[in-house]
NUDO-866284 format. One record per residue (C-alpha): residue in one letter; y, x, z. Coordinates in pm, whole numbers, padded with zeros to 5 digits, always signed. Layout:
! NUDO-866284
AYXZ...
//
This chain:
! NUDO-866284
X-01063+02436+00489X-00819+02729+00358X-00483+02728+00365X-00304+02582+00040X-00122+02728-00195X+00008+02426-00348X+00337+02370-00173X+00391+01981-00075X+00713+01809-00189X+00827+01439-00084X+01099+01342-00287X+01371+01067-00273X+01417+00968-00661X+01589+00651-00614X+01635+00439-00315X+01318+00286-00249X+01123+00517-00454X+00985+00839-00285X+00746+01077-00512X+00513+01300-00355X+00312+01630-00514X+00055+01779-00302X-00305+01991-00283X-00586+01688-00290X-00781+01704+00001X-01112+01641-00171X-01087+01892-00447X-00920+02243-00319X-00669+02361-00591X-00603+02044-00724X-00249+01873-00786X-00213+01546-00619X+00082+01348-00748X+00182+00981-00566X+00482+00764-00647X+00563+00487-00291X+00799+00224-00343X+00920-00078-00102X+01132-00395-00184X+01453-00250-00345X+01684-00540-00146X+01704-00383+00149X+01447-00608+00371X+01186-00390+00542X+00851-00430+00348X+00524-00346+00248X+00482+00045+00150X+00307+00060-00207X+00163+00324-00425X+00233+00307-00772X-00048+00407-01017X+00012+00566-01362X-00054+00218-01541X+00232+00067-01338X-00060-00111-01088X+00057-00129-00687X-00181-00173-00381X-00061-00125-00008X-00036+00229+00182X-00171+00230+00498X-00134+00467+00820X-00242+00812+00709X-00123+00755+00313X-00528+00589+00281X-00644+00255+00178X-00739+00124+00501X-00599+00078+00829X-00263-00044+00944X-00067-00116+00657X+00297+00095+00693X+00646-00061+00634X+00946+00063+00580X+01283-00016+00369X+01490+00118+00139X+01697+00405+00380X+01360+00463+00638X+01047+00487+00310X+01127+00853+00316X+01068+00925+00716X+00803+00715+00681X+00584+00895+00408X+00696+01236+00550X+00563+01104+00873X+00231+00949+00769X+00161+01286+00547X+00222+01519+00841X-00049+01324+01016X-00269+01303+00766X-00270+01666+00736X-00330+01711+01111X-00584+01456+01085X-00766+01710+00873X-00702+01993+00990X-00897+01859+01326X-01186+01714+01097X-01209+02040+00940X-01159+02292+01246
//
């Protein structure tokens, strides 16, 4: 694995909504782009992704589809996807050392 040049950014657009551009992992060079979102009242709740086409399924630990799924609310989604994407990343870096 090579070190990117795509520079990641996590992004607080609205409370409850945090948008993320990265490198993919499967496809060197590419532009990943993810939108999160959690209940916008406040409660603590299920982290989702939001698709293009408006369609939501759960994050879990390590921003992937399986797994423990992650929570957060409005003021913590940030930390939390900042968090999960640092370990991800490490994650990686290990399977790919």
């Amino acid at each position: 694995m090579t070190k990117s040049t795509i520079r990641t950014t996590i992004t607080n657009v609205e409370p409850g909504v945090v948008y993320m551009t990265c490198e993919d992992p499967r496809a060197e060079g590419e532009v990943l782009e993810r939108t999160f979102t959690v209940r916008r009242d406040g409660e603590r709740g299920y982290v989702y992704q939001v698709s293009a086409n408006g369609n939501r399924r759960q994050v879990c630990e390590l921003l992937r589809a399986e797994g423990n799924t992650l929570m957060a609310d409005t003021s913590s989604l940030l930390d939390v996807i900042r968090r999960e994407h640092r370990k991800a990343r490490a994650a990686d870096a290990r399977r790919f050392a």
